[in-house]
N, C-alpha and C positions, 0 to 999 in steps of 0.2 A: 739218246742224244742229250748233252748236256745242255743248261740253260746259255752260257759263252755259244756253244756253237749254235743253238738255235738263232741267239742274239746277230751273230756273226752273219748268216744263212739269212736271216729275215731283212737286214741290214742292204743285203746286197740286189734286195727286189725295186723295184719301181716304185714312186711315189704313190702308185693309184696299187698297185699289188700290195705294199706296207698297210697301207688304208685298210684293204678290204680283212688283211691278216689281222688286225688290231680291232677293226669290230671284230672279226669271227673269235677271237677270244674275249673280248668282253663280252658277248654275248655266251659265251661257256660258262659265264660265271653265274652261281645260283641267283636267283632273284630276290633284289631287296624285300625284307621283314615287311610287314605293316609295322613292326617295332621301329624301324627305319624312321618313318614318317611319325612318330611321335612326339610325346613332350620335349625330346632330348633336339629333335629339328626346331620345333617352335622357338623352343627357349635361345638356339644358337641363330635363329634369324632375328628376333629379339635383341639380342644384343648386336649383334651383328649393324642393326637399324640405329642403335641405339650409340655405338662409335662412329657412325656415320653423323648421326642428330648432333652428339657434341664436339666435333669434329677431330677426334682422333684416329679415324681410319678419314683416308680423304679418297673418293671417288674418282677414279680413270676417264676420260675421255673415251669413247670407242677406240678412237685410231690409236691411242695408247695402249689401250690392252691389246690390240690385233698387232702392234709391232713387236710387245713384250713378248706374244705368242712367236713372234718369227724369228726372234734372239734366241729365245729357249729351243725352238727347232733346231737351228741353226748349230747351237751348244749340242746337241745329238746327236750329228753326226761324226 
């Protein structure tokens, strides 16, 4: 089966059947390094902190991010 027709196929399940299909593949997936959680995390939360501190990332509101979340949903089907 190709990945279209899986795509196609997983597509046409239910909100709550989608759900559990997208964990059970992410959970297929090998498990994060301890390399994962290294210098290369620290450093990107780091800056990360650090465009927030001088304000060139500017922080979301909850209710902003959770509607952003419901646009991109929405953009997926």
């Amino acid at each position: 089966m190709s990945f279209a027709e899986l795509q196609q196929a997983a597509g046409g399940l239910a909100e709550r059947e989608r759900a559990a299909f997208a964990l059970w593949l992410l959970d297929s997936l090998p498990p994060n390094s301890r390399e994962d959680a290294g210098l290369e995390s620290v450093a990107e939360a780091v800056k990360r902190r650090d465009e927030l501190d001088c304000g060139k990332a500017i922080p979301l509101a909850e209710e902003e991010f959770w509607t952003s979340i419901e646009h991109e949903r929405m953009a997926w089907k």
